[in-house]
KEKE-3310 file (N, C-alpha, C; in steps of 0.2 Angstrom, whole numbers, plus 5000, padded with zeros to 4 digits):
npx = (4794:4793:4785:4769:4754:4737:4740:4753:4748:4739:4748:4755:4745:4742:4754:4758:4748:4753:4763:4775:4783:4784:4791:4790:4795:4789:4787:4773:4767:4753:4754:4746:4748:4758:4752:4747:4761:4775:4785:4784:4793:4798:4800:4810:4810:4823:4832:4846:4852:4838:4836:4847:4842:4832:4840:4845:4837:4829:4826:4822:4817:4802:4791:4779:4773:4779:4791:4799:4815:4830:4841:4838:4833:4844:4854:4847:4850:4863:4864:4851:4839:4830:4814:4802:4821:4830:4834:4823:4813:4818:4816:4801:4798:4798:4790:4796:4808:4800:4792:4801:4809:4796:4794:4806:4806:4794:4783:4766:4761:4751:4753:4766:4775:4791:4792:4804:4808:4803:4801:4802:4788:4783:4786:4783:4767:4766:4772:4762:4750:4732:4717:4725:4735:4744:4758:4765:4782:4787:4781:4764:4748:4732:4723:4731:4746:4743:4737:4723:4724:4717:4717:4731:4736:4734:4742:4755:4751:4743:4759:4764:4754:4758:4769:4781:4789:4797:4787:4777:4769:4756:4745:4725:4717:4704:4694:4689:4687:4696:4708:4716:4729:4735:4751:4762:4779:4792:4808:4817:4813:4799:4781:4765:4749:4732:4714:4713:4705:4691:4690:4683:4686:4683:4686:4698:4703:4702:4686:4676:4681:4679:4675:4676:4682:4674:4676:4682:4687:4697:4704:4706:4714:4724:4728:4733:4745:4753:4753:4763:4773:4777:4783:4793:4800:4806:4813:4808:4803:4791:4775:4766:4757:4748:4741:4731:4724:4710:4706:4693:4696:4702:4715:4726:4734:4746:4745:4750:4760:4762:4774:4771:4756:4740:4725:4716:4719:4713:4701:4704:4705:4695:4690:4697:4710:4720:4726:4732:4741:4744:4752:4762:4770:4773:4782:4792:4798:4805:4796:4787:4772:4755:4739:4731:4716:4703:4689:4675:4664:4667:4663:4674:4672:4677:4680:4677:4684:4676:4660:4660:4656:4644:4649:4652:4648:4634:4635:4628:4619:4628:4634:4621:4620:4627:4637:4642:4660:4668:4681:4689:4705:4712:4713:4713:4708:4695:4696:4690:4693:4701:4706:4698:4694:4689:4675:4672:4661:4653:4645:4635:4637:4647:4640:4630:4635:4645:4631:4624:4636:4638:4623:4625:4637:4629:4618:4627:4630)
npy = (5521:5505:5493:5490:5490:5494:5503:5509:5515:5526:5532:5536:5543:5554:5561:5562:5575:5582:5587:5577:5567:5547:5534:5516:5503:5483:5469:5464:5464:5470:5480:5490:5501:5504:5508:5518:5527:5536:5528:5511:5498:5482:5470:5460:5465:5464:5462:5468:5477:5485:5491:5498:5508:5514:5520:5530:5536:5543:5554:5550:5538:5526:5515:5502:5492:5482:5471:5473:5466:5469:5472:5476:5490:5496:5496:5506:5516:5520:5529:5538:5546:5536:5533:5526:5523:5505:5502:5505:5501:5488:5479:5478:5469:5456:5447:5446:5454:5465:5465:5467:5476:5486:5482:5487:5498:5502:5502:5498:5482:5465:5452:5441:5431:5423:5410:5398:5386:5369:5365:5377:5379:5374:5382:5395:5394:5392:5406:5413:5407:5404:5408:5408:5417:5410:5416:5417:5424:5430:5437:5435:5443:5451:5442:5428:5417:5411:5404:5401:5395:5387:5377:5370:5359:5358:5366:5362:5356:5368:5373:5366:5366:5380:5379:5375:5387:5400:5408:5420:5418:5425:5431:5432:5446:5452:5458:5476:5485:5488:5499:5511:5522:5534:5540:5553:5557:5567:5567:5581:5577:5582:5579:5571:5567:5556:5556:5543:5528:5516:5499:5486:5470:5453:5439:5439:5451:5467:5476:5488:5506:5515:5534:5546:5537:5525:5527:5535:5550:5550:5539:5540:5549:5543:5530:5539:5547:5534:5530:5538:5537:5525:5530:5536:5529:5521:5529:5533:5538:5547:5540:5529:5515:5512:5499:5495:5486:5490:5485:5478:5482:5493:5495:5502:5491:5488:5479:5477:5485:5493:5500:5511:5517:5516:5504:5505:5520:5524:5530:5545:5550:5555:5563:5572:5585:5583:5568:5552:5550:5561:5565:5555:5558:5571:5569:5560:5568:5579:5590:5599:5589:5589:5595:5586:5587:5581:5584:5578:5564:5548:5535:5518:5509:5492:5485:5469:5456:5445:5452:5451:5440:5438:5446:5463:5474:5483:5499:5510:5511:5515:5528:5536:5542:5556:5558:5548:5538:5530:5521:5515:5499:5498:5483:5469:5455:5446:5442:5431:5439:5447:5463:5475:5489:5501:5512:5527:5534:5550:5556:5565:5562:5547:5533:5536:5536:5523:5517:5519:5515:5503:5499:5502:5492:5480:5481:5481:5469)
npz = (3924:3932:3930:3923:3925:3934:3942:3938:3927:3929:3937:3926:3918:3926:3926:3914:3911:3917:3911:3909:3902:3899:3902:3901:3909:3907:3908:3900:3886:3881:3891:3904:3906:3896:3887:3887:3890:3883:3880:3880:3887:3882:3892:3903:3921:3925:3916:3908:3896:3896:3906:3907:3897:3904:3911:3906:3898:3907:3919:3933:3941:3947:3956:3953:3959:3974:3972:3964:3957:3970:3964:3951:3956:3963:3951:3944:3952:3951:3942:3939:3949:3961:3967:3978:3986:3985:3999:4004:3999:4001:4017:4016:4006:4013:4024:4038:4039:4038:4049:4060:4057:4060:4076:4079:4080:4090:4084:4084:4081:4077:4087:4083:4076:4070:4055:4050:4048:4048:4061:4068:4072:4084:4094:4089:4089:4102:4105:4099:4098:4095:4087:4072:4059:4047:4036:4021:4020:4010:3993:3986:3988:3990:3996:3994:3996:4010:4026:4035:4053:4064:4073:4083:4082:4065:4062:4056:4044:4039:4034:4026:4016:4012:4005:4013:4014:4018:4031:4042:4061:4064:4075:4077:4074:4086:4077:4074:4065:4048:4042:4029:4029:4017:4015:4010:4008:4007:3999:4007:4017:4022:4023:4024:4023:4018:4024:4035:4027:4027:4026:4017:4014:4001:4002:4003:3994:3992:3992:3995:4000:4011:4013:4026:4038:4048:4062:4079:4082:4089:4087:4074:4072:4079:4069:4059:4064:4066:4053:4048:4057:4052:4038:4042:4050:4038:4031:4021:4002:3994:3989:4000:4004:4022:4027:4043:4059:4066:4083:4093:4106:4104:4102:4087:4074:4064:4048:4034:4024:4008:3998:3987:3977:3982:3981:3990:3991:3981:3981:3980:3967:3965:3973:3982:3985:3981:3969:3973:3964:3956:3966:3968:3958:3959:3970:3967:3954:3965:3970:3981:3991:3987:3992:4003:4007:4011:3999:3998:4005:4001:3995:3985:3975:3970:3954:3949:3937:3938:3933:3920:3917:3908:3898:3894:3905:3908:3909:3910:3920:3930:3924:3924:3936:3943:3951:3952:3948:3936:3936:3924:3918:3904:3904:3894:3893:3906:3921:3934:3949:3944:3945:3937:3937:3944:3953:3961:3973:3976:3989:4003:4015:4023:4025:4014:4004:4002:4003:3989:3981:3983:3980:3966:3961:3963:3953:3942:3942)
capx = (4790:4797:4779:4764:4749:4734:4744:4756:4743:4735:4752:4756:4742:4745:4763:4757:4744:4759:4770:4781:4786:4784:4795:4786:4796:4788:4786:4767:4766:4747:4752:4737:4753:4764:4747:4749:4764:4779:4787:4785:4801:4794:4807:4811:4813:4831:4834:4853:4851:4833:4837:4852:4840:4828:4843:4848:4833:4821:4829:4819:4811:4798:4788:4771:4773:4783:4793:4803:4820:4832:4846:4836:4832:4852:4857:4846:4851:4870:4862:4846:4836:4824:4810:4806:4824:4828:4835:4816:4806:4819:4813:4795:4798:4797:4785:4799:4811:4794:4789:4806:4807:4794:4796:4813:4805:4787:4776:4760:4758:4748:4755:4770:4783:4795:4794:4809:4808:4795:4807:4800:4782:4782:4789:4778:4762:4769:4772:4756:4743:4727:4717:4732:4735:4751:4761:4771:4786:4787:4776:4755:4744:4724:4725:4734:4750:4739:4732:4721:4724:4709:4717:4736:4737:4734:4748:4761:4747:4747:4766:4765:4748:4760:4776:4786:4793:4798:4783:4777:4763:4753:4738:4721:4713:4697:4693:4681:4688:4703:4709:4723:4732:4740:4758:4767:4785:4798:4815:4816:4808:4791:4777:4757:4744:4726:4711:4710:4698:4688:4691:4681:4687:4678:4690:4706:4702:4699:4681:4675:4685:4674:4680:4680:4681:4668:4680:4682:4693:4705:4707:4708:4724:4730:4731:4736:4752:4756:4756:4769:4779:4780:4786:4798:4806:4809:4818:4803:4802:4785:4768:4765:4751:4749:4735:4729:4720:4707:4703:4689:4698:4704:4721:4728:4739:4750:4745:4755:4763:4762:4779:4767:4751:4736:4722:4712:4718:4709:4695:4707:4706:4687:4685:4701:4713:4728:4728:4737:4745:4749:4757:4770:4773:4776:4790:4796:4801:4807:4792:4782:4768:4751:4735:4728:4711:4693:4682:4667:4664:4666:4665:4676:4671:4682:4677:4684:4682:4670:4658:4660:4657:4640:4651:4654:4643:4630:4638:4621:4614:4632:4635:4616:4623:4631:4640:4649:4664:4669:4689:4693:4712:4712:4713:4707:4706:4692:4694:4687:4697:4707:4705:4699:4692:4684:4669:4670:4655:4654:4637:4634:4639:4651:4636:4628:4641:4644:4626:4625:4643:4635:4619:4628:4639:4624:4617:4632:4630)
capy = (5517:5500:5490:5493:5487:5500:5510:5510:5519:5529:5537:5537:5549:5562:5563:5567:5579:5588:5588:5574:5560:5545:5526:5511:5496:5481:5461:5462:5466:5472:5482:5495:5509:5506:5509:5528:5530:5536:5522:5506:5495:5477:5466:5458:5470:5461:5462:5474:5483:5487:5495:5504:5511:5516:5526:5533:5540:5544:5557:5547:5531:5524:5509:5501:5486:5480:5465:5472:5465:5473:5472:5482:5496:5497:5497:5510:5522:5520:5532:5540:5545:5530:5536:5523:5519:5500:5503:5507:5495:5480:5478:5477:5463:5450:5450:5444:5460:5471:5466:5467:5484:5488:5481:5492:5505:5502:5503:5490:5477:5461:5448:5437:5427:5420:5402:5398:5381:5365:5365:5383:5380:5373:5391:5399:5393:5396:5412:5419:5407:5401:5407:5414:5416:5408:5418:5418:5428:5433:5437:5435:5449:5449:5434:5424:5415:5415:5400:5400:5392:5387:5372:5370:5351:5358:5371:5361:5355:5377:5376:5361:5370:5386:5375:5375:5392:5405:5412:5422:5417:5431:5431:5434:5451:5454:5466:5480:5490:5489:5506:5513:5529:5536:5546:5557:5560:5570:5570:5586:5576:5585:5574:5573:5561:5555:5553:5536:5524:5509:5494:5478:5464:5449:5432:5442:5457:5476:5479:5495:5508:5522:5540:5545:5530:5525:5527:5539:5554:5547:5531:5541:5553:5536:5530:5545:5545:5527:5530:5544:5535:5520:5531:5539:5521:5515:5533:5534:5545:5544:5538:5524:5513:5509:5497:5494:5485:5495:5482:5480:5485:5501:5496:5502:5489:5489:5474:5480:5489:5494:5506:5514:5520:5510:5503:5511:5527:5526:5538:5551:5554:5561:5565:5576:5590:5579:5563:5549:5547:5566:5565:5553:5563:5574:5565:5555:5572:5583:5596:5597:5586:5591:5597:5582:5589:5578:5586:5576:5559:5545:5526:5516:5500:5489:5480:5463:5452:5441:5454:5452:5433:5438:5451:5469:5476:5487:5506:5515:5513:5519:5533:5540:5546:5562:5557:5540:5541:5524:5520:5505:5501:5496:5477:5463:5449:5447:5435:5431:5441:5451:5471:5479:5494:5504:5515:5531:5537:5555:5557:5571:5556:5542:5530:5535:5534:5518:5514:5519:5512:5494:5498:5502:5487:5475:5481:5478:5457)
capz = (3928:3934:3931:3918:3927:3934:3946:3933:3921:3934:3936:3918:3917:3930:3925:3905:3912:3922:3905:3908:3898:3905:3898:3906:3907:3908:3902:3895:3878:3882:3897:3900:3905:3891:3881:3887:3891:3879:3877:3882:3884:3882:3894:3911:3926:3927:3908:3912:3891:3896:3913:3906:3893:3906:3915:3901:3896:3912:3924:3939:3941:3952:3955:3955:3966:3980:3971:3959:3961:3971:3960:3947:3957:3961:3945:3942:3959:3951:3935:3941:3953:3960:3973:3984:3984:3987:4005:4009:3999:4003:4023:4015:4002:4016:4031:4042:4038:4039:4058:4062:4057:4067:4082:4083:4081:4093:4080:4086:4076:4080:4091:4077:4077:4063:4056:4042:4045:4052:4066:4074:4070:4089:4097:4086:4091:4109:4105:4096:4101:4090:4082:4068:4049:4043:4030:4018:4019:4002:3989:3991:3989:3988:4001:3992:4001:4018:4026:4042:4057:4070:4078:4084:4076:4059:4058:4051:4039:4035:4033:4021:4012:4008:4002:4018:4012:4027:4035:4048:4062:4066:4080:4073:4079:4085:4073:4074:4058:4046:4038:4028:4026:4011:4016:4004:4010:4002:4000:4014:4024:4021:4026:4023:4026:4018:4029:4034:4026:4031:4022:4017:4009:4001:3997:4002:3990:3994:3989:3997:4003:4011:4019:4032:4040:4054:4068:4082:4081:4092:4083:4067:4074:4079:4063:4055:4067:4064:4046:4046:4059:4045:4033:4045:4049:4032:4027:4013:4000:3989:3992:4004:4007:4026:4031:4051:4061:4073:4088:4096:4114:4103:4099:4081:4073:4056:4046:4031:4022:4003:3995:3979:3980:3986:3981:3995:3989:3971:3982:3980:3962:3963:3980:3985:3981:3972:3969:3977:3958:3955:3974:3966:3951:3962:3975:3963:3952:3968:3972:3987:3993:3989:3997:4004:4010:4007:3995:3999:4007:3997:3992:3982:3976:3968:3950:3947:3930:3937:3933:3916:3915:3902:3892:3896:3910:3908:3912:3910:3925:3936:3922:3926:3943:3941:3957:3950:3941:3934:3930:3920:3917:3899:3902:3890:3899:3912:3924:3940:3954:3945:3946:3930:3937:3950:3954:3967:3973:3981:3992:4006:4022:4022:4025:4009:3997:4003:4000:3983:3978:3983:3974:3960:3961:3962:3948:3937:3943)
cpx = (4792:4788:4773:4757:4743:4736:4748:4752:4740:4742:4756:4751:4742:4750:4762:4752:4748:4763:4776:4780:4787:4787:4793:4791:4791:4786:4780:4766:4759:4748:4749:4740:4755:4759:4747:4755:4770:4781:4787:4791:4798:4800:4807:4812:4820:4835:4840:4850:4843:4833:4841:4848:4838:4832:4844:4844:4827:4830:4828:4814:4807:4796:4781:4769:4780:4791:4797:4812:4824:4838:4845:4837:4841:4854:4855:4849:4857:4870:4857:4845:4830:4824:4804:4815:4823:4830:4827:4811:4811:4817:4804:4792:4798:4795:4789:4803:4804:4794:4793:4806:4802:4793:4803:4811:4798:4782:4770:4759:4753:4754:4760:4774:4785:4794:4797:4808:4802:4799:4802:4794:4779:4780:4784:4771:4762:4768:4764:4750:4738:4723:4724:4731:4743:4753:4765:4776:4787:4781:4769:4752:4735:4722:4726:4742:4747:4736:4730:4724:4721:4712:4727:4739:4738:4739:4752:4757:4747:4752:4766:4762:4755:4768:4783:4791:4793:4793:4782:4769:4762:4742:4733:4717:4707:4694:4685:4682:4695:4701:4713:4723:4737:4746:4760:4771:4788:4802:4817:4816:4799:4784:4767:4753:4737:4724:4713:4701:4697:4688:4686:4684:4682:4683:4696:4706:4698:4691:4677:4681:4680:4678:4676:4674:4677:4671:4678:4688:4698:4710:4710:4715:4728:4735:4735:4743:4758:4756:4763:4775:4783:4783:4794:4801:4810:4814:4812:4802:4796:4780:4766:4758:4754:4742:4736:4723:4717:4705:4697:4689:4703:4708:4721:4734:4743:4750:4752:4757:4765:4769:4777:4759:4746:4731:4717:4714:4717:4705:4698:4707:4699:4687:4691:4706:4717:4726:4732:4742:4750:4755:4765:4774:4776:4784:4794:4799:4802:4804:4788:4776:4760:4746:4730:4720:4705:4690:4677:4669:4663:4666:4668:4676:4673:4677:4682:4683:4675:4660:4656:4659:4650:4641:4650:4648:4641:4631:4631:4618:4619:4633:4627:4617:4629:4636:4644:4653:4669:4677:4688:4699:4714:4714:4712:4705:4703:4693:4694:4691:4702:4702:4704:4695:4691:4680:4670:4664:4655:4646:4640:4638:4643:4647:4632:4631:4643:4638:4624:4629:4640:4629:4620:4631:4635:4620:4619:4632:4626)
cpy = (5510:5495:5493:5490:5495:5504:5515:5518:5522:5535:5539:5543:5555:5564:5568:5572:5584:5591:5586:5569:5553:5538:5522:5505:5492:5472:5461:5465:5471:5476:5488:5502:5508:5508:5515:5531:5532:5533:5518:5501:5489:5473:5464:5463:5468:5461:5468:5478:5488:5491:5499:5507:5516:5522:5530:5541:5546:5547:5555:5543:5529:5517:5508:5496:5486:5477:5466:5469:5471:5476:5476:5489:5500:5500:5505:5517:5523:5526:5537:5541:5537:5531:5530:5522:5511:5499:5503:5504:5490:5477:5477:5471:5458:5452:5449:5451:5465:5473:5467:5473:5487:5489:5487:5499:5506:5505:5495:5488:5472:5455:5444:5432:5423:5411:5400:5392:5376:5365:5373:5383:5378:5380:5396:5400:5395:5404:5416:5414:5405:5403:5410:5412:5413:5411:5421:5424:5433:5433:5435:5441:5445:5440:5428:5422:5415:5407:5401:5394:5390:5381:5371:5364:5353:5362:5371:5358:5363:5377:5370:5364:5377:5384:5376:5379:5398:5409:5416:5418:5422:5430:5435:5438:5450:5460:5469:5484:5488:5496:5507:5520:5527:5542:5548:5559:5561:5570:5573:5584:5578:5578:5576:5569:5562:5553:5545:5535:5517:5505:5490:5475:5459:5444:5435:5449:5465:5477:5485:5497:5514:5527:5547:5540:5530:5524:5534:5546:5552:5542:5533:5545:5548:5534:5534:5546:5539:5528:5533:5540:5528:5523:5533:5532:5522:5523:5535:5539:5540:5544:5530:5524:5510:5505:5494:5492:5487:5487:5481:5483:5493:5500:5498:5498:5488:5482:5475:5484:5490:5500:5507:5514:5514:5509:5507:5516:5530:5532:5544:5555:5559:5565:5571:5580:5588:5575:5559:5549:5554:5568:5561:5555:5567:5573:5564:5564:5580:5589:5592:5591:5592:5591:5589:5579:5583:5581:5585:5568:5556:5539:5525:5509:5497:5484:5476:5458:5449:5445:5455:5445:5434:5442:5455:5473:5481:5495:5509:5517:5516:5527:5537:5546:5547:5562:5553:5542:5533:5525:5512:5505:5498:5488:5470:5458:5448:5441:5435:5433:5445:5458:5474:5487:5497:5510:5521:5534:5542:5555:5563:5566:5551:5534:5529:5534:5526:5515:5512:5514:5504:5494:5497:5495:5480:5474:5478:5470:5456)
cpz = (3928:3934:3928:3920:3928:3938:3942:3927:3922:3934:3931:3916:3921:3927:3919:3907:3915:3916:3905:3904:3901:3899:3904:3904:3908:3903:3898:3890:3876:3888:3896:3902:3902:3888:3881:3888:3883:3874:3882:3882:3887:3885:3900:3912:3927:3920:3907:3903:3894:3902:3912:3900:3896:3909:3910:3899:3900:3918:3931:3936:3951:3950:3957:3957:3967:3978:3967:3962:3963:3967:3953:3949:3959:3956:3942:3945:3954:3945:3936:3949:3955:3968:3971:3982:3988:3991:4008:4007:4001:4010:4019:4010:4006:4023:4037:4046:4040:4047:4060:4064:4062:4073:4083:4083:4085:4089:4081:4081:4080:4082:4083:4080:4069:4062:4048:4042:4051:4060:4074:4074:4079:4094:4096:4088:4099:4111:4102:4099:4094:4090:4077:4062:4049:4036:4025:4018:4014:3997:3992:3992:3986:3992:3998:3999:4008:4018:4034:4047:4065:4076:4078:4078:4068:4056:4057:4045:4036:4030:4026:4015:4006:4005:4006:4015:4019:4026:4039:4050:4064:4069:4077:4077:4081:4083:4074:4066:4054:4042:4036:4029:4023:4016:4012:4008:4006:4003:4004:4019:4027:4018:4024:4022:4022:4023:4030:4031:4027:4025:4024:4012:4009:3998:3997:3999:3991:3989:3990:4002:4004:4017:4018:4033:4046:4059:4072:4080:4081:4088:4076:4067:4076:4075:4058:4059:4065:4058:4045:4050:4056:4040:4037:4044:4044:4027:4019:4009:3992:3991:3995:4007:4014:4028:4039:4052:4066:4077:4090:4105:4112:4100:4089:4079:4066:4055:4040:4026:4012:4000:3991:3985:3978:3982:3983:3996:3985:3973:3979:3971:3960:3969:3985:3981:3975:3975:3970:3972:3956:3961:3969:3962:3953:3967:3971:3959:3958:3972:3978:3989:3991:3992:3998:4009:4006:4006:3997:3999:4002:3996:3988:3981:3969:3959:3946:3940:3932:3935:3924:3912:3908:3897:3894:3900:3906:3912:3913:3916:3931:3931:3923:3932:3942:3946:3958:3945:3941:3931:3928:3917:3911:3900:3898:3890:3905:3912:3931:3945:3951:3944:3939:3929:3943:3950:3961:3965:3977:3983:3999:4014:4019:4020:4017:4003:3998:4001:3994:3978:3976:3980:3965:3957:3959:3956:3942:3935:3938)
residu = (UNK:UNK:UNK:UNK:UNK:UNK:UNK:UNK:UNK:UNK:UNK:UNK:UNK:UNK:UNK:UNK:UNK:UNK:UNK:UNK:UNK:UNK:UNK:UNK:UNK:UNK:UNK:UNK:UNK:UNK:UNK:UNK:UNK:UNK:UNK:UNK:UNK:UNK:UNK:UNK:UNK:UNK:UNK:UNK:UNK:UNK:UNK:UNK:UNK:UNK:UNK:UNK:UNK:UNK:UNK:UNK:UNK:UNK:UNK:UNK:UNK:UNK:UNK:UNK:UNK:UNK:UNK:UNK:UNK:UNK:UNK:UNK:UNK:UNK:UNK:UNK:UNK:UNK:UNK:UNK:UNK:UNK:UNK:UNK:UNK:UNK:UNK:UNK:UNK:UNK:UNK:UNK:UNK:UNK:UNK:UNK:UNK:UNK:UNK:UNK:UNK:UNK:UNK:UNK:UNK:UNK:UNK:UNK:UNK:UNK:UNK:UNK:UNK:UNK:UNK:UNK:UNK:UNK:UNK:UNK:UNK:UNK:UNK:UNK:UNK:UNK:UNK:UNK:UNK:UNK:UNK:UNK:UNK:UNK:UNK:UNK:UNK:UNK:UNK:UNK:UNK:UNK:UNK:UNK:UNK:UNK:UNK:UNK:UNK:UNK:UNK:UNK:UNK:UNK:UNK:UNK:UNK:UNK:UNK:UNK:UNK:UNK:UNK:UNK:UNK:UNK:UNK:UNK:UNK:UNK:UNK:UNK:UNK:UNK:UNK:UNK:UNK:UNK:UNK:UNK:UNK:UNK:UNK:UNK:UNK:UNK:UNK:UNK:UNK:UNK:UNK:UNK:UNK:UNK:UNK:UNK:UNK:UNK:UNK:UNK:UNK:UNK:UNK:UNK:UNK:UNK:UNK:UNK:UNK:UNK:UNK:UNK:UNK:UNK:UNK:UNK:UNK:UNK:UNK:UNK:UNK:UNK:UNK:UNK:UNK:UNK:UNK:UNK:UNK:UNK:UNK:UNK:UNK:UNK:UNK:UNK:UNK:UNK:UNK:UNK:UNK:UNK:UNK:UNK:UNK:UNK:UNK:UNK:UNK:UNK:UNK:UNK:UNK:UNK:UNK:UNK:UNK:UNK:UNK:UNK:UNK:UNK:UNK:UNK:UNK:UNK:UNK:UNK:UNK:UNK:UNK:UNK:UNK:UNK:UNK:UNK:UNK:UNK:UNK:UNK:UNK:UNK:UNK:UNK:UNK:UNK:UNK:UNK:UNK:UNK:UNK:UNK:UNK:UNK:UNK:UNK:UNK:UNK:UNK:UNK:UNK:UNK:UNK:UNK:UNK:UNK:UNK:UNK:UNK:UNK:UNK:UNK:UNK:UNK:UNK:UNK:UNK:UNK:UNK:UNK:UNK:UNK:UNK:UNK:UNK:UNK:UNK:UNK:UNK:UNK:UNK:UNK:UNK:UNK:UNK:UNK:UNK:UNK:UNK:UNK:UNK:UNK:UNK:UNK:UNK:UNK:UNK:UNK:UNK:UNK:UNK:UNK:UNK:UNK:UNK:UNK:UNK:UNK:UNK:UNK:UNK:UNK:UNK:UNK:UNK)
# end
């Protein structure tokens, strides 16, 4: 595993629950996968002895974010298996390459246009129109790299904000819903979809994730097509996060696009057949995709350091409810916005589990 964070250690546990062995590269000394897995190989992702260990030792490698270089995953392909290969995350490492993609294959996204340098920022505007987000090509997750744009004048002020580094502009929806699907594709070609789930965020950051999502059917086989036809594109083989914006005139559009598994697909560990995490263990070592039925409606609500600004929350009150199941990803640094956990709630309706999840959360403040 090419990254030791909580995807990382989420699928560090399937894996060893399957009876594999799992070698976690990664630089953090305290990473909270190396902390389970086999062995942990403490080193850059570019580090050439530590990658040809990695081949040497691990009969298929994966990964648990986007970013690793590409020249890694190469090196590795030339010795191993390696699911995603980097033909299929390299178009998704830069949001220029992503829409691109896209667009050649009519998949709706929202209204774009490129801007590499101050020069196209005029065109841009042109083309997309105001209100819009500016941002950044590379890296930026949890709305980070991202700045609004409310008035025309101000969007070479944006491009200066994000260090006149290549952008895209992108017109801002009128949103009625955002939702993801999880995809599992295999090797074969063998294909499988999670329900869609309804997203909020709070400050750029996924805070609930509830399923099934509060859409119509239509909307929902929408997204569910649009996922599958992003993994088709990109040749994918794994588990792929796709997030979409629902409209409020209906349209489904692909904001972006995740190669590993999601965030807004944590529900899966309580609340359905397999796990997004045992799916990868799966891919990633050659066997089928599996059952990706919902058990029972569910919330997912996100727990981030700031919760811990008076020292280690008070579990009593989410572990009394037999229907909360609390993960926390071994990290020992809280700090405000980062992820050190999360909470699914199973209830009989979408609405309620939801309810709960938030009850529960507040509690913890």
């Amino acid at each position: 595993m090419l990254g030791g964070g909580q995807l990382g250690r989420m699928f560090t546990v399937a894996a060893r629950t399957m009876g594999y062995e799992v070698v976690v590269l990664d630089p953090d000394s305290q990473s909270p996968a190396g902390a389970l897995a086999s062995e942990h190989v403490c080193a850059d992702y570019v580090d050439e002895r530590a990658l040809d260990h990695l081949a040497a030792t691990c009969a298929a490698v994966s990964t648990e974010f986007e970013n690793v270089p590409a020249a890694a995953l190469e090196r590795l392909a030339q010795s191993c298996i390696v699911r995603p290969s980097g033909a299929a995350v390299a178009p998704v490492q830069n949001r220029i390459s992503e829409k691109r993609l896209l667009d050649r294959h009519d998949i709706p996204t929202t209204p774009w246009a490129p801007v590499e340098h101050e020069r196209d920022l005029e065109e841009a505007e042109w083309m997309v129109g105001v209100p819009a987000i500016l941002k950044s090509a590379r890296g930026g997750y949890d709305g980070k790299g991202q700045a609004l744009v409310d008035d025309r004048a101000k969007l070479a002020d944006a491009f200066a904000e994000l260090g006149r580094v290549p952008a895209i502009l992108e017109h801002r929806v009128d949103l009625a819903r955002e939702v993801s699907v999880i995809v599992c594709r295999a090797a074969d070609g063998a294909i499988a979809a999670y329900p869609p789930a309804e997203n909020v965020h709070r400050n750029g950051i996924l805070h609930t994730s509830t399923v099934p999502a509060g859409i119509e059917p239509a909307l929902a086989e929408r997204a569910h097509h649009t996922a599958l036809a992003v993994a088709r594109a990109l040749g994918y083989v794994g588990v792929l996060g796709v997030e979409m914006f629902v409209s409020k005139s209906g349209e489904v559009l692909v904001n972006e696009i995740a190669p590993r598994p999601h965030n807004s697909g944590h529900y899966t560990l309580d609340a359905c057949a397999t796990t997004q995490f045992e799916q990868q263990v799966r891919l990633l070592c050659g066997l089928p995709p599996g059952d990706t039925r919902l058990l029972s409606p569910v919330c997912m609500v996100n727990l981030l350091g700031d919760l811990w600004g008076d020292g280690e929350p008070a579990w009593e009150s989410v572990l009394g409810d037999a229907q909360a199941y609390l993960h926390l990803y071994g990290k020992r640094d809280a700090r405000r916005g980062r992820k050190m956990g999360h909470l699914n709630v199973l209830a009989g309706s979408a609405p309620e589990a939801l309810a709960r999840a938030e009850a529960h959360y507040h509690a913890l403040k």
